[in-house]
N, C-alpha and C positions, 0 to 999 in steps of 0.2 A: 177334727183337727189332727192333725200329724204329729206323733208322738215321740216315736223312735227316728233317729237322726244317726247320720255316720261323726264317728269321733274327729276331732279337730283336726287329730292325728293324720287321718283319713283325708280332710281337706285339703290340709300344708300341701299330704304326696300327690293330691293331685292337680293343686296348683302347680309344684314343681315340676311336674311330667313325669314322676316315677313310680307312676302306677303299672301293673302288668292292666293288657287291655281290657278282661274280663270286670276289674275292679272299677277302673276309669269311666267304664260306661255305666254301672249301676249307679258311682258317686257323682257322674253327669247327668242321668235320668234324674235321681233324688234331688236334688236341686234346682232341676227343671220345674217340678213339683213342689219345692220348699223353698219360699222368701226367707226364709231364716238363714238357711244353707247357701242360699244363692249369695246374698250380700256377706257371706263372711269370706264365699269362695271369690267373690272381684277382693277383698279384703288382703288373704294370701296371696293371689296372685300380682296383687299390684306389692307387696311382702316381697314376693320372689322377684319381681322384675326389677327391683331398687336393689336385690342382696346382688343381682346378676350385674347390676351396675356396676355398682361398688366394685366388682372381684373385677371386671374389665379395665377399671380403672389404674387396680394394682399390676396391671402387664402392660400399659403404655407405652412404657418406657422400653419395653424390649426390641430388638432389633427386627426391621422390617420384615428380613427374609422367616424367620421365626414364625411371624403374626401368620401371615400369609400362610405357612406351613401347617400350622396351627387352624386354621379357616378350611383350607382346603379338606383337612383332617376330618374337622367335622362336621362337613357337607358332605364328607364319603358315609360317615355313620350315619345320619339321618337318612341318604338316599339309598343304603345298603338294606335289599330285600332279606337279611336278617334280623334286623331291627322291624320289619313290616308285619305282621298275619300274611302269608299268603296264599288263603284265599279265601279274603276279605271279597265280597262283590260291590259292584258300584251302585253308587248312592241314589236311591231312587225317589222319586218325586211322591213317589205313595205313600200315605202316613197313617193307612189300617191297615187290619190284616183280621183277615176270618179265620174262625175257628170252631169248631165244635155249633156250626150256625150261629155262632155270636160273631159281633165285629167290633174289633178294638184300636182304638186311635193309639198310636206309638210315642211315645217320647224323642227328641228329636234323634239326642244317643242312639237310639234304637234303629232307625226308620230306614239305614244302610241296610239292615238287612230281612231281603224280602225273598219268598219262593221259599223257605226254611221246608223242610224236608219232618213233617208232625208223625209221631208215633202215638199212638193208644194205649194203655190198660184201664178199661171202662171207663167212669166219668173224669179219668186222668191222661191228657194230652202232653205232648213236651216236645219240642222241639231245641236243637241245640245249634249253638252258635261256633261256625267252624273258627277259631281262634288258634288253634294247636299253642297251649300250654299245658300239656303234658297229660295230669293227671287233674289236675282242675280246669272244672266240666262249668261253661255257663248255659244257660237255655232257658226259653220262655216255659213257662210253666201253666197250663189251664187247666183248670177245677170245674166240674159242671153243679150244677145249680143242686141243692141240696147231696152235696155229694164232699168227699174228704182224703184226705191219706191216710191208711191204719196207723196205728199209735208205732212211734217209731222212736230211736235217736239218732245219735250223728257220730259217724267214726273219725270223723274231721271237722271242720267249721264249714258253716253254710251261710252263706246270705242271701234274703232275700230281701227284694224289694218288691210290693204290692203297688200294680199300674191299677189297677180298675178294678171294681169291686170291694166286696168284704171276707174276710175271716177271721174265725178265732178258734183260738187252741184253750188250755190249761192254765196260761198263765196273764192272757189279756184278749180285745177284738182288735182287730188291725183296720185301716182304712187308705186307701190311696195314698201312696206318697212315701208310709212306714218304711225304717229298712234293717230289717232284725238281724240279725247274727246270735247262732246257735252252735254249738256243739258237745259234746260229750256228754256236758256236765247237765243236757237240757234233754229231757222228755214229754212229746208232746204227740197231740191228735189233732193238727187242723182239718175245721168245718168248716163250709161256706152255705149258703143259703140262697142268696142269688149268684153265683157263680163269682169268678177271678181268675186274674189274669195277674200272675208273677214272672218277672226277671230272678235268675235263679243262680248265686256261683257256688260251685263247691270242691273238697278237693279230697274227698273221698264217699263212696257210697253210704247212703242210710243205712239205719239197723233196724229191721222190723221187729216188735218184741210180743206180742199178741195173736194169738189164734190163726188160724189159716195166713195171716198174713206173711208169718212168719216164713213159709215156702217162698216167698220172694225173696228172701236174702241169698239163694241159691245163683239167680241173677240180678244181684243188687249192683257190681260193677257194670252193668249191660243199662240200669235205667234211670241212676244218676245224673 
C-alpha cells in the first residue's frame, strides 16, 4: 500500500496549473497510481474551477473592448513557445520502455516521452527528460536487481517517485506509487532487490559520503 503522498499543497498547485513541468508530471504520475490523491485532485480542481468562476464574474461588468483585450492577451501567453518546453516530443501511443533488459509500462504523464537517450554507471541507468529548467534535472531512474546507490545525501531536494518495483533505504521499504522527497537533512543508502524503476526531480546533485564512492562527487553535476 502507498504510503508516502505529495502534500495537499502540492495538489492545490497542480490543480491550479502552477506547477513548473518537472513537478506536474510526478504529482500526475502519483495520482495516476493513488485513489487517495486522485479523488482529492478532481476535489481542487473542481476548487479551482469555481474560484475561476467567481473571479470572471467580478470583471463582467467591464467594458467589452477590455474583455476582448484581455482574451486575446491570454491566448498569446498560453500559445507563446515560452510558456512551452521546447523540446517536448510528440505523444506517442507506446506505454513501455526497456531498459537494462527489463520492460516497464509508463504512467500516462510519462508515456510523451519515448527514445530517451539512457546513460550507465553499472547496475545505475538514468535517463533525463529534456524539460530545460535550468538547474532542476528530472529523469527516469533504473536500479538493477540486487544492486543500489552508495550512501549519499542531497545538496538540494529530491523527489522521487517509485513506478515499478521495490526499495529501501534507512529509513522505510518503498513500493509503487510512494513519492519521497529528501534533502539535506536526509542520509540514505537505497537497495533494491528485484530491481526499479523511479521518476526522479532534483535541483542540485547528490553528495556521496562513503568510500570509493565518494570519487563521484568530482562529477556529481554530470549525473544528477
Amino acid at each position: 500500500m502507498i504510503k508516502y503522498h505529495p502534500a495537499d499543497e502540492l495538489l492545490l498547485a497542480h490543480a491550479a496549473g502552477t506547477l513548473p513541468a518537472s513537478m506536474s508530471i510526478a504529482v500526475a504520475a502519483h495520482s495516476e497510481m493513488c485513489e487517495i490523491c486522485a479523488n482529492k485532485l478532481v476535489a481542487f480542481e473542481n476548487q479551482a474551477a469555481e474560484e475561476a468562476f467567481s473571479a470572471s464574474q467580478l470583471h463582467q461588468d467591464e467594458p467589452q473592448e477590455q474583455a476582448s483585450d484581455e482574451f486575446d492577451a491570454m491566448m498569446a501567453a498560453i500559445m507563446s513557445d515560452e510558456h512551452l518546453p521546447s523540446t517536448l516530443v510528440a505523444p506517442s501511443p507506446e506505454a513501455n520502455i526497456d531498459v537494462a533488459g527489463e520492460r516497464y509500462t509508463l504512467p500516462t504523464a510519462l508515456r510523451r516521452y519515448h527514445h530517451l537517450g539512457w546513460s550507465s554507471i553499472g547496475a545505475i541507468s538514468r535517463a533525463r527528460l529534456p524539460l530545460n529548467e535550468g538547474d532542476t534535472h528530472a529523469s527516469l531512474l533504473h536500479i538493477g536487481m540486487n544492486s543500489g546507490v552508495p550512501s549519499h545525501t542531497h545538496k538540494g531536494t529530491e523527489v522521487t517517485l517509485l513506478l515499478s518495483g521495490h526499495f529501501e533505504d534507512e529509513y522505510d521499504q518503498y513500493v509503487p506509487g510512494d513519492f519521497i522527497i529528501l534533502d539535506s537533512a536526509n542520509h540514505h543508502t537505497p537497495q533494491t532487490h528485484d530491481g526499479c524503476l523511479c521518476y526522479t526531480v532534483a535541483d542540485a546533485p547528490l553528495h556521496f559520503t562513503k568510500g570509493v564512492s565518494q570519487l563521484l562527487n568530482a562529477v556529481g553535476r554530470v549525473i544528477y
